[in-house]
C-alpha positions as CSV (number, residue, x, y, z in Angstrom):
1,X,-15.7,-6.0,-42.3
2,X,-14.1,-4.1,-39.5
3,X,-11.6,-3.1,-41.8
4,X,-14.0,-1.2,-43.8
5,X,-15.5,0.4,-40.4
6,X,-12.1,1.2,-39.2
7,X,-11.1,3.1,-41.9
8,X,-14.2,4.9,-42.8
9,X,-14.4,6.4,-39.7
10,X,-11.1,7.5,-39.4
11,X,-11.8,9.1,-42.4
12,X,-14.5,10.6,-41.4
13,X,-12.4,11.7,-38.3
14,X,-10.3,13.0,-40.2
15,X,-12.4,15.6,-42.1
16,X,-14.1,16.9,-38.9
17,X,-10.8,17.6,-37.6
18,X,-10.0,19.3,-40.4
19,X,-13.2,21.6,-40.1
20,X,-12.9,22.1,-36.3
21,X,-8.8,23.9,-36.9
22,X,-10.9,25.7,-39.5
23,X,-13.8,26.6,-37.1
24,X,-11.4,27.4,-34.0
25,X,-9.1,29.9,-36.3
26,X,-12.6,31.9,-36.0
27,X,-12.2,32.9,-32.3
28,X,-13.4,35.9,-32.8
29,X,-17.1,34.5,-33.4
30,X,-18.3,32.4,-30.4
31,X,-20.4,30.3,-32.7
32,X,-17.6,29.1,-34.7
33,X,-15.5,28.3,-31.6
34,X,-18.3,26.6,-29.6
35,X,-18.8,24.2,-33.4
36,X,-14.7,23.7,-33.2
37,X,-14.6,22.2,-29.8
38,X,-17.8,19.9,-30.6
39,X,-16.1,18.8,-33.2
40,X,-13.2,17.9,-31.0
41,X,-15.6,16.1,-28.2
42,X,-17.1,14.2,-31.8
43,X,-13.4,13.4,-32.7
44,X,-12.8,11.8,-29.0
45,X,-15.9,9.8,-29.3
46,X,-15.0,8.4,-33.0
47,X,-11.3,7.6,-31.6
48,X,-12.9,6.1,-28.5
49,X,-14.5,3.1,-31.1
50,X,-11.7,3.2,-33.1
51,X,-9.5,2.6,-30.1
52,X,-11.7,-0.7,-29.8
53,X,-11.6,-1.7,-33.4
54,X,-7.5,-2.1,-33.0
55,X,-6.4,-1.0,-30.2
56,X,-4.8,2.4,-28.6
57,X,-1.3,2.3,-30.6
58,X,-2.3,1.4,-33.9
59,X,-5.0,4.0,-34.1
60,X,-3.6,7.1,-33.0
61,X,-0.5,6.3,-34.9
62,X,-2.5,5.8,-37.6
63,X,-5.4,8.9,-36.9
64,X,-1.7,10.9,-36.8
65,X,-0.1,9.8,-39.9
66,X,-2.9,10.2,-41.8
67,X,-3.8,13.8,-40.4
68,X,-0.4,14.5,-41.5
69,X,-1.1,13.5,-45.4
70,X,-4.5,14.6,-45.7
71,X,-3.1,18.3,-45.0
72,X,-0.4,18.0,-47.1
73,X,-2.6,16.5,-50.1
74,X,-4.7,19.5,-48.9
75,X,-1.4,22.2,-49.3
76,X,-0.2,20.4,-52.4
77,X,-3.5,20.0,-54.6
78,X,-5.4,23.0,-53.1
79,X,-3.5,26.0,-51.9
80,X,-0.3,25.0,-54.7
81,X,2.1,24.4,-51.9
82,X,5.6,22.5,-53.3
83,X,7.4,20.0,-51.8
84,X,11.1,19.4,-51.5
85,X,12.6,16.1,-51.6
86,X,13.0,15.6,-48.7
87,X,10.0,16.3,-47.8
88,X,8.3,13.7,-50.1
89,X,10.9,11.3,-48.4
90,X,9.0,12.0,-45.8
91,X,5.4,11.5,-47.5
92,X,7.0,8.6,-48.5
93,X,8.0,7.1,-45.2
94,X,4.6,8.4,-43.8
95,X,2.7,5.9,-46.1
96,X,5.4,3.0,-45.5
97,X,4.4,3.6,-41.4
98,X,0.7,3.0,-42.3
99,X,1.6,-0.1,-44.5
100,X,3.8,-1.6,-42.3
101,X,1.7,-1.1,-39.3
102,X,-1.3,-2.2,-40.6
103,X,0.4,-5.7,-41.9
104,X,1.9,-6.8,-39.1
């Protein structure tokens, strides 16, 4: 059950940090930038009951792992980017640090 919780909220994490770099890039419009940082204090407050789901470590590494992969599905299925090699060696030892972790 808290499994389920866990990870849809680090999801959900996820995404708004995704929209707050989006909103902060807008500095230019204090609107957008006042959104982006209460995005940021929503973020702190979803980490804060994440952080008591499974603790400090295995959250953030995994809130910082997966932040990683969801931009790069982002650059690879979205904007076209390519990937190297070695850096899907990297993708791949990105997913092996969630698995791991999570089955200890």
């Amino acid at each position: 059950m808290f499994s389920y919780i866990f990870y849809g909220l680090l999801f959900i994490a996820l995404i708004i940090e995704m929209i707050s770099f989006e909103l902060l890039k807008k500095r230019e419009k204090p609107r957008y930038f006042a959104m982006g940082i209460l995005c940021f204090v929503f973020i702190s407050v979803i980490l804060s009951e994440l952080f008591s789901i499974k603790g400090v470590v295995k959250t953030h590494v995994m809130f910082d792992v997966a932040s990683i992969l969801l931009s790069i599905l982002i650059g690879v299925f979205i904007t076209n980017d390519t990937l190297t090699k070695k850096q899907l060696l990297g993708v791949f030892f990105g997913i092996l640090c969630i698995v791991l972790i999570e089955f200890d």
